[in-house]
ROVEXRO-198228 format. One record per atom (N, C-alpha, C, O): residue number from 0; residue in three letters; z, x, y. Coordinates in steps of 0.2 Angstrom, whole numbers, plus 5000, padded with zeros to 4 digits. Layout:
! residues N
  num  residuo    zz    xx    yy
  NUM      Ala     Z     X     Y
...
//
This chain:
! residues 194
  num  residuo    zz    xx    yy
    0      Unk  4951  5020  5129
    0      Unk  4951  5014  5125
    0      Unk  4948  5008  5129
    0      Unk  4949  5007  5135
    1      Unk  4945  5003  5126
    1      Unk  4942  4997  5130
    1      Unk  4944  4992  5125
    1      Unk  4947  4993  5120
    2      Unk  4943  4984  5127
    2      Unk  4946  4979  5122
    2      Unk  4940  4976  5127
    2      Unk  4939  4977  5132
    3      Unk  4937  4968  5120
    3      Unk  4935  4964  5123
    3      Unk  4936  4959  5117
    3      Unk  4936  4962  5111
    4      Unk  4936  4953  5118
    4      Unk  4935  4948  5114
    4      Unk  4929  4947  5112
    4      Unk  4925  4947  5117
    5      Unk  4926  4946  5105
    5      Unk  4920  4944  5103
    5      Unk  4920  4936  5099
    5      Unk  4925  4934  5095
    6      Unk  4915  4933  5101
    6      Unk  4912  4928  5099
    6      Unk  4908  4926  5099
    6      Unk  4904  4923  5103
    7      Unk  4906  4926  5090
    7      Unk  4900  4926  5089
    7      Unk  4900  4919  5083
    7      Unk  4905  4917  5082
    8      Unk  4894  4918  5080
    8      Unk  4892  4911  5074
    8      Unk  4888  4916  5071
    8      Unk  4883  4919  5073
    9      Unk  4891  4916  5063
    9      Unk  4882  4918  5059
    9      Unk  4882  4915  5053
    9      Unk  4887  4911  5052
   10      Unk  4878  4916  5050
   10      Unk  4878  4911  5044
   10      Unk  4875  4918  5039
   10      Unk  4872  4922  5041
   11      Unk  4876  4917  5032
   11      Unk  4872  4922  5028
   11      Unk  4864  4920  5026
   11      Unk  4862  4914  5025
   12      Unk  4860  4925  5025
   12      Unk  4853  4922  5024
   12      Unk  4851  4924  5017
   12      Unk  4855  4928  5014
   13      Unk  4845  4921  5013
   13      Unk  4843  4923  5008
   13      Unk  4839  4927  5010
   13      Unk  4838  4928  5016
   14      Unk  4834  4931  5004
   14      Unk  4831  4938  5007
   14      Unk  4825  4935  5010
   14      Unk  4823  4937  5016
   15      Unk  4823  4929  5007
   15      Unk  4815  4924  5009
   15      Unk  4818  4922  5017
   15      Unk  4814  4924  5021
   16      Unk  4822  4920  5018
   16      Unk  4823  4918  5023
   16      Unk  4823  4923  5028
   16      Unk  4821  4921  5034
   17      Unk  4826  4929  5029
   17      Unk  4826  4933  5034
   17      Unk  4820  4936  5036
   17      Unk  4819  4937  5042
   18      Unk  4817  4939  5031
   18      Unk  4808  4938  5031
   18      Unk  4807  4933  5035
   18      Unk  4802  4934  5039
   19      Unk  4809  4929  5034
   19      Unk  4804  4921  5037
   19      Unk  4806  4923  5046
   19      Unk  4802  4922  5050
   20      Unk  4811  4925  5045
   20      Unk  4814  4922  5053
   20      Unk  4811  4928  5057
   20      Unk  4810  4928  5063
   21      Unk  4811  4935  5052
   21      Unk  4810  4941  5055
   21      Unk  4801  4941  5059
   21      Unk  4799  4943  5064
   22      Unk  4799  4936  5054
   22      Unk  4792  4935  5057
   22      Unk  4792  4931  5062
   22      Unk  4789  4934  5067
   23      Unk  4795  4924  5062
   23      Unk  4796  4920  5067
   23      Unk  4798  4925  5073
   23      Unk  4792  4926  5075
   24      Unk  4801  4926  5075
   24      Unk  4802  4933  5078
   24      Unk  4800  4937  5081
   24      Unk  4802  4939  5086
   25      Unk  4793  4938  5077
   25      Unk  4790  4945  5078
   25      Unk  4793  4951  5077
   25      Unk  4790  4956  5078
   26      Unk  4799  4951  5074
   26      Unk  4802  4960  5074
   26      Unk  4796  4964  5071
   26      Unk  4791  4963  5068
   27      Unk  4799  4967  5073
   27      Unk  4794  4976  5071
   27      Unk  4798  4981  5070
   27      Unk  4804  4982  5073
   28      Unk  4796  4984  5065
   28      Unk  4802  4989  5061
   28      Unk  4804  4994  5065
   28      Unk  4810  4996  5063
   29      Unk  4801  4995  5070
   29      Unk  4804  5003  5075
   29      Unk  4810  4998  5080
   29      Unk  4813  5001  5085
   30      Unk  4812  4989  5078
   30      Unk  4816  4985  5083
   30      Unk  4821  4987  5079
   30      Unk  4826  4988  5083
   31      Unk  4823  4990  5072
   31      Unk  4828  4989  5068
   31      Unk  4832  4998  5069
   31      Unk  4828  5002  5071
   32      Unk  4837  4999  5068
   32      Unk  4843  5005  5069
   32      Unk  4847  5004  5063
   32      Unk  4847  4998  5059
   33      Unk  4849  5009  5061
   33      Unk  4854  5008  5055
   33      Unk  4861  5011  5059
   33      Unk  4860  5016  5062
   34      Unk  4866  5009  5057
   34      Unk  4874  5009  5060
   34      Unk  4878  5009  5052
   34      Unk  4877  5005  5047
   35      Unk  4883  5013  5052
   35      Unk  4887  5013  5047
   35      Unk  4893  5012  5049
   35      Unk  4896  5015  5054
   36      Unk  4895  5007  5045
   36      Unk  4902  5007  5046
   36      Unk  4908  5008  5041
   36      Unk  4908  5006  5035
   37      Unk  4912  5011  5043
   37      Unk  4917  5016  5036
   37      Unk  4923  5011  5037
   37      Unk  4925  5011  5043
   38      Unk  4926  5008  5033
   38      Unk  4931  5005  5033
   38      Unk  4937  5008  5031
   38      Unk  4938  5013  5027
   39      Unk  4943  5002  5034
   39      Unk  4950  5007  5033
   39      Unk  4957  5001  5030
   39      Unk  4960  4997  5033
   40      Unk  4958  5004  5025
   40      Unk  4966  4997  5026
   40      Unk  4971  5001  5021
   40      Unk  4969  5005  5018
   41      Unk  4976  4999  5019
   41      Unk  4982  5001  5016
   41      Unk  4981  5001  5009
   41      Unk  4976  4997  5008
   42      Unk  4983  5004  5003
   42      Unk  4982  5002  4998
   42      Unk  4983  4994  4996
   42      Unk  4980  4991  4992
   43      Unk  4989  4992  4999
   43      Unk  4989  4983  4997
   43      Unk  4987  4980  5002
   43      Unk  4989  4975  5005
   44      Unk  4981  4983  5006
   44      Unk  4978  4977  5010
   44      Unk  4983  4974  5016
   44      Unk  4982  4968  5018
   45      Unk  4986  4979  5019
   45      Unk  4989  4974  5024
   45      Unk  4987  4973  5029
   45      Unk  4991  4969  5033
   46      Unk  4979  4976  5034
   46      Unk  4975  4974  5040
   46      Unk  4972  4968  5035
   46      Unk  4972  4963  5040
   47      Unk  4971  4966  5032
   47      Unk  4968  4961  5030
   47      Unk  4971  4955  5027
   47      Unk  4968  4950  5025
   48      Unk  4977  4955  5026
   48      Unk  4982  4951  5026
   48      Unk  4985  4948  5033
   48      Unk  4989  4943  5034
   49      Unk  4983  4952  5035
   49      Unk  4987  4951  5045
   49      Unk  4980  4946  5048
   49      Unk  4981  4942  5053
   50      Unk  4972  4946  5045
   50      Unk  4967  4945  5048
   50      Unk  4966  4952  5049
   50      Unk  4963  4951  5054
   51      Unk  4967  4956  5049
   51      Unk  4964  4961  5054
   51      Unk  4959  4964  5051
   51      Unk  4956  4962  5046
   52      Unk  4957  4970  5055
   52      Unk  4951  4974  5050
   52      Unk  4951  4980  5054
   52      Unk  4952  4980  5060
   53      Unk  4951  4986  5051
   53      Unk  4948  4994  5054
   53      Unk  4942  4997  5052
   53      Unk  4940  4998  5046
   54      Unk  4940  4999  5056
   54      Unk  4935  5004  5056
   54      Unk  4932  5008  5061
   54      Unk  4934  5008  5067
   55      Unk  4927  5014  5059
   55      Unk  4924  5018  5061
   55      Unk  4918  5017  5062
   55      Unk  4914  5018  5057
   56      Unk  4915  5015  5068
   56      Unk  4905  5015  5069
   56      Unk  4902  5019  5069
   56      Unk  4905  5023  5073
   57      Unk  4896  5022  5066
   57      Unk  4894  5028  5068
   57      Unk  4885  5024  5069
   57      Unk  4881  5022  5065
   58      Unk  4885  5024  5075
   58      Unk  4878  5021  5081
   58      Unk  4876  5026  5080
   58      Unk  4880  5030  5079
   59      Unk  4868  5029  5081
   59      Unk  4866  5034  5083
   59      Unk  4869  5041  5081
   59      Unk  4867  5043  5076
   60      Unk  4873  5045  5084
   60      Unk  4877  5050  5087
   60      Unk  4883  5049  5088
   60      Unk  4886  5054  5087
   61      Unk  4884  5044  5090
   61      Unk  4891  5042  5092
   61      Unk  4896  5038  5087
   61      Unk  4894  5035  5082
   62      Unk  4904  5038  5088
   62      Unk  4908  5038  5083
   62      Unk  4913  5032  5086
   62      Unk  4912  5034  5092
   63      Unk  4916  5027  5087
   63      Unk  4918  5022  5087
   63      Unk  4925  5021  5082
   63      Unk  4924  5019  5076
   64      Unk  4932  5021  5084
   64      Unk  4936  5016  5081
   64      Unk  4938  5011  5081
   64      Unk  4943  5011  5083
   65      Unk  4936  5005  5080
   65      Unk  4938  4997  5081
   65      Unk  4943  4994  5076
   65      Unk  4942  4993  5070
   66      Unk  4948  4991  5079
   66      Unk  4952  4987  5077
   66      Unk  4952  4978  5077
   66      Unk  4955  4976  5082
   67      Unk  4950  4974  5074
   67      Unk  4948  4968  5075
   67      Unk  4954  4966  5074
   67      Unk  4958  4969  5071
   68      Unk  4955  4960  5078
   68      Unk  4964  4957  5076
   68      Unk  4962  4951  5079
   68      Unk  4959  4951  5084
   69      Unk  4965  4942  5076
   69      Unk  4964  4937  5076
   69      Unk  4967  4936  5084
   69      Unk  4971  4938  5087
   70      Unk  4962  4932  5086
   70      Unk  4964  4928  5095
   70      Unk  4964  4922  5096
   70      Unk  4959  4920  5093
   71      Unk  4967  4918  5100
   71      Unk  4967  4912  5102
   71      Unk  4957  4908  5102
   71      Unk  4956  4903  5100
   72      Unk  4953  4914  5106
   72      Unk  4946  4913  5104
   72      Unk  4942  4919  5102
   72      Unk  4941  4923  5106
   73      Unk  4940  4919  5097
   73      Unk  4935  4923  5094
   73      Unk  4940  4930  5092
   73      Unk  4946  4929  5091
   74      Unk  4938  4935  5092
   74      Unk  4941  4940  5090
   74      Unk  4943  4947  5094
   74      Unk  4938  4950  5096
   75      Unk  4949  4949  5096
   75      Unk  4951  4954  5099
   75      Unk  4949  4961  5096
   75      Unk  4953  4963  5092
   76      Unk  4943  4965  5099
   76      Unk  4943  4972  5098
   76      Unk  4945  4978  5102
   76      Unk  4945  4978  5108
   77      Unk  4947  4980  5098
   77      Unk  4950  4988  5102
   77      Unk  4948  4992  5102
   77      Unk  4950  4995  5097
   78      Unk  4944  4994  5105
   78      Unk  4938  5001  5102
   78      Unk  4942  5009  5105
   78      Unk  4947  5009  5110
   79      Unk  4940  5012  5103
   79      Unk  4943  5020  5103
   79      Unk  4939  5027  5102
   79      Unk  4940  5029  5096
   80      Unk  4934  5031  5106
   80      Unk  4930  5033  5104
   80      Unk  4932  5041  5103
   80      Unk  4937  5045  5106
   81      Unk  4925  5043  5097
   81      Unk  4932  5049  5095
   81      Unk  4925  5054  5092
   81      Unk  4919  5053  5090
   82      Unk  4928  5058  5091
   82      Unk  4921  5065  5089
   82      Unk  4919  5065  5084
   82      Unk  4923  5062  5080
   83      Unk  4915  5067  5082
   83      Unk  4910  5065  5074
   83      Unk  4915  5069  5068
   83      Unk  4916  5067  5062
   84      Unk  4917  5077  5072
   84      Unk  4923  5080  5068
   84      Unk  4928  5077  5066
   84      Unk  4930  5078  5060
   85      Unk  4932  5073  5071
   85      Unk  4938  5067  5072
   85      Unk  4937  5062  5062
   85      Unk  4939  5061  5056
   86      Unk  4929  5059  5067
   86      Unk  4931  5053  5062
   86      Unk  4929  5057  5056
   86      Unk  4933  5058  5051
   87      Unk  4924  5059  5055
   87      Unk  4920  5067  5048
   87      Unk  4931  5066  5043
   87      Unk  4932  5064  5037
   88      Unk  4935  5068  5048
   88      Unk  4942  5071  5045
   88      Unk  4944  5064  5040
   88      Unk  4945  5064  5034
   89      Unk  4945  5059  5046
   89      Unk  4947  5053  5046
   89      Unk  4945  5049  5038
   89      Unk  4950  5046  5035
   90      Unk  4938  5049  5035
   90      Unk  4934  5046  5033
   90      Unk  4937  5052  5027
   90      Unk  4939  5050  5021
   91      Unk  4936  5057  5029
   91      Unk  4939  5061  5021
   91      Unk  4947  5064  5018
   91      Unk  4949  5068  5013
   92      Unk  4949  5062  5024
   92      Unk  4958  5064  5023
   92      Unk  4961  5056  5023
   92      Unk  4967  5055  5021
   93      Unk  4958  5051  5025
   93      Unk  4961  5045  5029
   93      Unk  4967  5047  5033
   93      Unk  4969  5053  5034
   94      Unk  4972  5041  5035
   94      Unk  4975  5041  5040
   94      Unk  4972  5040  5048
   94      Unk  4966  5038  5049
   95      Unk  4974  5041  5052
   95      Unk  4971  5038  5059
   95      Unk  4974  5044  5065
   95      Unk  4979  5048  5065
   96      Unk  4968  5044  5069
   96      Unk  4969  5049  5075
   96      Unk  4974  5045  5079
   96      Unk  4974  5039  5080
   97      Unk  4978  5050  5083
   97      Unk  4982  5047  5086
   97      Unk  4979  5044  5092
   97      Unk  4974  5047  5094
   98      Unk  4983  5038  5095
   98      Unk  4979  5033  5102
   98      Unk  4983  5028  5103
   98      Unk  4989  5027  5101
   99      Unk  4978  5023  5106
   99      Unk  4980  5016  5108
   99      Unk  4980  5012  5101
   99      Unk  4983  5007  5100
  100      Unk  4976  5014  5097
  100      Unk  4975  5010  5091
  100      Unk  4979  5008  5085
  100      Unk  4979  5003  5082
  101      Unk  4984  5018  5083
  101      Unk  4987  5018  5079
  101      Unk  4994  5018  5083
  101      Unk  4999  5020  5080
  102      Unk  4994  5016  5089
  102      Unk  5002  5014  5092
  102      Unk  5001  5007  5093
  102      Unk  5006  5004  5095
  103      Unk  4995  5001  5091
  103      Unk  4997  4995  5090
  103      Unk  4997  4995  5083
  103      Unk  4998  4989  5081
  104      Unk  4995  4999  5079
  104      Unk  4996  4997  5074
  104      Unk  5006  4996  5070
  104      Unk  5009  4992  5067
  105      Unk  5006  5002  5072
  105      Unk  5013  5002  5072
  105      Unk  5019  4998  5073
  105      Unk  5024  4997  5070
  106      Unk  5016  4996  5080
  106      Unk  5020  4990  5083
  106      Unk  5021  4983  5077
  106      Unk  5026  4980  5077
  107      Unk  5016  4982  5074
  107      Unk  5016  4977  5067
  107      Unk  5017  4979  5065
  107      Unk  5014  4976  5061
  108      Unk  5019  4986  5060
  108      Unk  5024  4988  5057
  108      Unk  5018  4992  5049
  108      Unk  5018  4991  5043
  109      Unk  5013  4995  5053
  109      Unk  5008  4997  5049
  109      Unk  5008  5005  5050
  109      Unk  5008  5006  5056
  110      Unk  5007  5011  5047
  110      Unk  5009  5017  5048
  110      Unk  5000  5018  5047
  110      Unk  4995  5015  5045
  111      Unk  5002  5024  5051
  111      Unk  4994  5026  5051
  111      Unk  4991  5032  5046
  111      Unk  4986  5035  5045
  112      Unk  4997  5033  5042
  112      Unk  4995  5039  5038
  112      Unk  4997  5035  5032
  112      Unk  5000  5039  5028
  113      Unk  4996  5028  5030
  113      Unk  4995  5023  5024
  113      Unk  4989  5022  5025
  113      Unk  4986  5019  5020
  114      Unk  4984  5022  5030
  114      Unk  4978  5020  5030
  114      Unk  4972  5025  5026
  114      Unk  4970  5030  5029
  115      Unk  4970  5022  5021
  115      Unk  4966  5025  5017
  115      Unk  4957  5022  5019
  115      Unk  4955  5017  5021
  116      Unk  4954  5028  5017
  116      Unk  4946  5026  5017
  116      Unk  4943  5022  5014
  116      Unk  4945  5025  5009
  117      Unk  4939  5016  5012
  117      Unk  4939  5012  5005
  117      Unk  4932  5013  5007
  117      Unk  4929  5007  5005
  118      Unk  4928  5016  5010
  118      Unk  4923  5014  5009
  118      Unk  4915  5013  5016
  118      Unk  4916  5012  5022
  119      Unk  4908  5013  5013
  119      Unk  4904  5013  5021
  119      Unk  4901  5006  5019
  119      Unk  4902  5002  5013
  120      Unk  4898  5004  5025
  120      Unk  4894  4995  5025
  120      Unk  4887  4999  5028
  120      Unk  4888  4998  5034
  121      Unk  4881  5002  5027
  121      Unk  4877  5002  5030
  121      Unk  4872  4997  5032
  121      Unk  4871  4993  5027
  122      Unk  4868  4996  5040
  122      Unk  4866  4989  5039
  122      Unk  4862  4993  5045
  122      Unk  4863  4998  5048
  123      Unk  4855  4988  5044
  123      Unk  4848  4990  5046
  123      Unk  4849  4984  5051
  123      Unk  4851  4978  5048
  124      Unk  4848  4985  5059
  124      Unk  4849  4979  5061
  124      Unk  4845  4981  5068
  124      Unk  4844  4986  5071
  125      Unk  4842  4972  5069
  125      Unk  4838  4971  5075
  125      Unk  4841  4967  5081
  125      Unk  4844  4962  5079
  126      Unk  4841  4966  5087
  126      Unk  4846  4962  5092
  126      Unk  4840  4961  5096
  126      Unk  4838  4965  5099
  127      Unk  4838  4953  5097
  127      Unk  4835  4951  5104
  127      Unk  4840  4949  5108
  127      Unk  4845  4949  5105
  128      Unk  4840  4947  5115
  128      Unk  4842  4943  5119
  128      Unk  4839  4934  5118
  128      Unk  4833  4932  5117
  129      Unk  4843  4932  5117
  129      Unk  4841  4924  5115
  129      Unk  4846  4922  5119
  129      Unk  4852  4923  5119
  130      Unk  4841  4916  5123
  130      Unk  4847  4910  5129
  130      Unk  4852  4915  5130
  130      Unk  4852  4921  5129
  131      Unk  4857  4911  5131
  131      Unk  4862  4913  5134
  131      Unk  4869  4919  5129
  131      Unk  4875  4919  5129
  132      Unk  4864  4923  5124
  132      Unk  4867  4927  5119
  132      Unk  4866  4933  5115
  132      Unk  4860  4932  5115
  133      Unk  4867  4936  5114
  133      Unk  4862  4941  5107
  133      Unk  4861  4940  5100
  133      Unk  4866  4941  5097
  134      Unk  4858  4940  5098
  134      Unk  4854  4935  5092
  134      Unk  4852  4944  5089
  134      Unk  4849  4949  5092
  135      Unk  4857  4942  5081
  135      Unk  4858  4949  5079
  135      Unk  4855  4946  5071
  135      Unk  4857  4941  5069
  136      Unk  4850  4952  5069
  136      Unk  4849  4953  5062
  136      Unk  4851  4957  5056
  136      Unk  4847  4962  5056
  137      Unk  4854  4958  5052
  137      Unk  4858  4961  5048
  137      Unk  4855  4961  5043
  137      Unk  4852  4956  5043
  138      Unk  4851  4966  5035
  138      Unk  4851  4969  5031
  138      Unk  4856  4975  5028
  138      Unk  4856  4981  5029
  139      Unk  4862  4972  5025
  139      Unk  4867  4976  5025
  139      Unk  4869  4978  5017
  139      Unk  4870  4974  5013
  140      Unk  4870  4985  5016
  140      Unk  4871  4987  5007
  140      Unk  4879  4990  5008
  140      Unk  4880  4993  5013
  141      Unk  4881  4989  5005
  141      Unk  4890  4991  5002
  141      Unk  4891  4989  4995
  141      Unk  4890  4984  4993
  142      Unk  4893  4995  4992
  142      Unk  4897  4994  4984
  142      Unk  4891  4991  4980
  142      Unk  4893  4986  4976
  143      Unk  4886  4993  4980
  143      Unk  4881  4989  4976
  143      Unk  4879  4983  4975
  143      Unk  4877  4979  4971
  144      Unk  4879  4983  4983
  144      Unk  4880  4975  4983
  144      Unk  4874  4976  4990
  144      Unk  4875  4981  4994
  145      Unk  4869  4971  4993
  145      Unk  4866  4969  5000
  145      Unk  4867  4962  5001
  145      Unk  4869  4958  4997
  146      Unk  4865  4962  5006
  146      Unk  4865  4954  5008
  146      Unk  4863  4954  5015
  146      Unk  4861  4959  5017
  147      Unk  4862  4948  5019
  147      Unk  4857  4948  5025
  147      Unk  4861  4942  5027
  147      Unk  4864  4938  5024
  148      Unk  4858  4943  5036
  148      Unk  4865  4940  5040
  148      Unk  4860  4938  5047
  148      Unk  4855  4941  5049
  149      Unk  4861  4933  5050
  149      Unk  4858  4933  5056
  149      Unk  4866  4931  5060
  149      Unk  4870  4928  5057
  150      Unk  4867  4932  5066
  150      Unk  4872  4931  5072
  150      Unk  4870  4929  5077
  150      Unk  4864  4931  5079
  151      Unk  4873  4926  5081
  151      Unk  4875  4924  5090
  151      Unk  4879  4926  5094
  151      Unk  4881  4922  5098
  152      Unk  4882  4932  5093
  152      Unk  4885  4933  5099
  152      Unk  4883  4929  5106
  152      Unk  4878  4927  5107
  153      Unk  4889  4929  5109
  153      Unk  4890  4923  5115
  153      Unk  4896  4923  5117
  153      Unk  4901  4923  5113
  154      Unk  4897  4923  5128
  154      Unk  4902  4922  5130
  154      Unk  4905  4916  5131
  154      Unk  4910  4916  5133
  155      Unk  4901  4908  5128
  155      Unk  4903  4903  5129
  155      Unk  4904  4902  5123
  155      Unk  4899  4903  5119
  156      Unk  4912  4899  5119
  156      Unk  4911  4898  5111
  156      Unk  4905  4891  5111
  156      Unk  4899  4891  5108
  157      Unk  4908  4886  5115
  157      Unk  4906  4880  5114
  157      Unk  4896  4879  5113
  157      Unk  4893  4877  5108
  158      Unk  4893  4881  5121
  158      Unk  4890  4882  5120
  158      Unk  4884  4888  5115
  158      Unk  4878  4887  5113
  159      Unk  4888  4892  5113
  159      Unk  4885  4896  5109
  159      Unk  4885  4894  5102
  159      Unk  4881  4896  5098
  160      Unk  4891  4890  5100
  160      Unk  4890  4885  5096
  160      Unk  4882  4877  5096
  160      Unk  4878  4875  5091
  161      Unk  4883  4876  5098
  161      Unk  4877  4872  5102
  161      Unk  4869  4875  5099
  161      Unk  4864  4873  5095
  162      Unk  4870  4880  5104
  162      Unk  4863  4885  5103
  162      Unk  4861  4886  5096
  162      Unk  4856  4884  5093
  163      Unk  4867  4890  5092
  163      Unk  4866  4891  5087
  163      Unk  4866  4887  5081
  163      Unk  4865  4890  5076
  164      Unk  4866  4883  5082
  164      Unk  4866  4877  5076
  164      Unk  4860  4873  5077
  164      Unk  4858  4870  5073
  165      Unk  4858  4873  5083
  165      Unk  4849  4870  5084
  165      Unk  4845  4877  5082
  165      Unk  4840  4875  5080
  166      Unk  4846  4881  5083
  166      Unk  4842  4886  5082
  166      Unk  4843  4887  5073
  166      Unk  4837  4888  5070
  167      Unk  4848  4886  5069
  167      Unk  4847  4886  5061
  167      Unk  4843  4879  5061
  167      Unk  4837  4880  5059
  168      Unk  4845  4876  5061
  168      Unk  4840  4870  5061
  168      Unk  4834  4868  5062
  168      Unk  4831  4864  5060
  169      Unk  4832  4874  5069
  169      Unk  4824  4871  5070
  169      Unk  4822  4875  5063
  169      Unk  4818  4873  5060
  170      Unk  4826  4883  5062
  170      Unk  4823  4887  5059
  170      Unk  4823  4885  5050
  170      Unk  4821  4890  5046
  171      Unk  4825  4878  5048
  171      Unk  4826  4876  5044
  171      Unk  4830  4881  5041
  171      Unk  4828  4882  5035
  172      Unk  4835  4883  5042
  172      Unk  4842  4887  5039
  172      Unk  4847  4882  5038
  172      Unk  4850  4879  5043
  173      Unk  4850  4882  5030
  173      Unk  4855  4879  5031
  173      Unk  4862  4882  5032
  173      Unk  4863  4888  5030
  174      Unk  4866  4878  5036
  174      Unk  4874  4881  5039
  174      Unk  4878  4882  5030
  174      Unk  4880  4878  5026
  175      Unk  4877  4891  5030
  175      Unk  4883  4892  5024
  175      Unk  4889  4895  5028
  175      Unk  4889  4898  5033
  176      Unk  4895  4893  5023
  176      Unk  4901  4896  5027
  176      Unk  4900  4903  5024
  176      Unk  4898  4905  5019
  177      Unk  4902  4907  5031
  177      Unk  4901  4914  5032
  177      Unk  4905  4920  5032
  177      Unk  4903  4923  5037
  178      Unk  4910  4923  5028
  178      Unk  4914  4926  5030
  178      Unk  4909  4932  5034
  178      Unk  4903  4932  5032
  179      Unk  4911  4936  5037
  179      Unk  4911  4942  5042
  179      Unk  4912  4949  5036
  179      Unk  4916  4950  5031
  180      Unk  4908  4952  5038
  180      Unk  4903  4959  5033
  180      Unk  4913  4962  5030
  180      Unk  4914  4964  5025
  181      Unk  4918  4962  5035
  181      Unk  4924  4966  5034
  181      Unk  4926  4961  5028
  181      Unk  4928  4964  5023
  182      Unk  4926  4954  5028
  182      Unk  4927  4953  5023
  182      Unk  4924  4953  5015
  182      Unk  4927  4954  5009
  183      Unk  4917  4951  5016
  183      Unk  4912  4952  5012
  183      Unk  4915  4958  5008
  183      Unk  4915  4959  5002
  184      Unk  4916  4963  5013
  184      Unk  4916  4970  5009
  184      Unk  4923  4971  5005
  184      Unk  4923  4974  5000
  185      Unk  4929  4968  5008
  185      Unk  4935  4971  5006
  185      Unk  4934  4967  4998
  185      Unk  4936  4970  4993
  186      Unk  4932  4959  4998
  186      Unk  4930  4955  4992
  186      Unk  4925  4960  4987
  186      Unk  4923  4956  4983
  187      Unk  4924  4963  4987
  187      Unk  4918  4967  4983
  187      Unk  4923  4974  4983
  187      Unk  4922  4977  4978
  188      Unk  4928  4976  4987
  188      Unk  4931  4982  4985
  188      Unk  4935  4979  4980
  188      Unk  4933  4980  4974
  189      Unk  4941  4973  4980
  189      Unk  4945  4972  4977
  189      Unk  4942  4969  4969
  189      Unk  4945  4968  4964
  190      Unk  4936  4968  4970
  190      Unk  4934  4966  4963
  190      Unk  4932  4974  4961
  190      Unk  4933  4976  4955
  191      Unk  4930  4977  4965
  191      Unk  4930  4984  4960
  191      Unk  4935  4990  4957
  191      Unk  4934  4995  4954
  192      Unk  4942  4987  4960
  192      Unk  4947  4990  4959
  192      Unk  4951  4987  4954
  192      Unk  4956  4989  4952
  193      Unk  4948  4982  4951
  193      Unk  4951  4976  4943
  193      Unk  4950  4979  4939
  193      Unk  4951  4976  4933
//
């Protein structure tokens, strides 16, 4: 198990504009990976009622549990790595393998065998190093639904706020407010469950 706090700034982009930026950029299509992420929460939603979120990364080869949960700065991850069999189970039985994960889930009073699969986020993404951060590009489809995302991960909030807000602006990007792809998505589950 590893934990790190993440902090990051994005803004959502339209299709014209991430084009725009990808060029600006220079990206090249062999810069971009595709990552799935299989999300996880109770049937009434209580990781996300809590702020929190679950899921399953599947990088390359490799299999990933992450727990997000709200922190004083930026966001507390709990990562837990686990075999493609594990999550493969996980993903079509739901419920959670036992660990560090589903023993803090518990302690807030969340059972791991109410945790159901609702779903994957596939996203085609490319990441430079830019100044003092990682400058992430996002094309992401879930539930019939895409949308396009640029990010700033950054150890400093202050200035990585700074950077990123001159950086939308040289880039003529306007600041929209942004929920984060876990939200985006549970908001497109619960309208599909009406």
């Amino acid at each position: 198990m590893s934990q790190e706090i993440e902090i990051e700034f994005k803004n959502i982009l339209t299709r014209e504009e991430f084009y725009r930026i990808k060029s600006h950029f220079q990206l090249r299509e062999e810069q971009f990976f595709m990552q799935e992420n299989h999300y996880f929460d109770t049937l009434t939603f209580s990781l996300k009622e809590r702020g929190s979120a679950l899921r399953i990364r599947k990088k390359k080869n490799d299999y990933v549990i992450t727990l997000k949960e709200p922190a004083p700065v930026g966001i507390l991850e709990t990562h837990q790595i686990v075999s493609e069999t594990e999550a493969l189970k996980m993903i079509e039985c739901g419920g959670l393998l036992q660990g560090e994960i589903s023993e803090r889930l518990l302690q807030v009073g969340i059972s791991d065998k109410d945790l159901l699969y609702f779903g994957t986020l596939t996203t085609n993404r490319a990441e430079i190093n830019y100044k003092d951060g990682l400058l992430v590009f996002d094309h992401s489809m879930y539930l019939s639904t895409e949308d396009y995302e640029m990010e700033y991960e950054v150890t400093n909030e202050e200035r990585g706020k700074k950077i990123f807000l001159t950086l939308c602006e040289e880039l003529k990007i306007p600041i929209r407010d942004t929920k984060n792809k876990i939200r985006r998505f549970y908001e497109q589950k619960q309208k599909s469950l009406q």
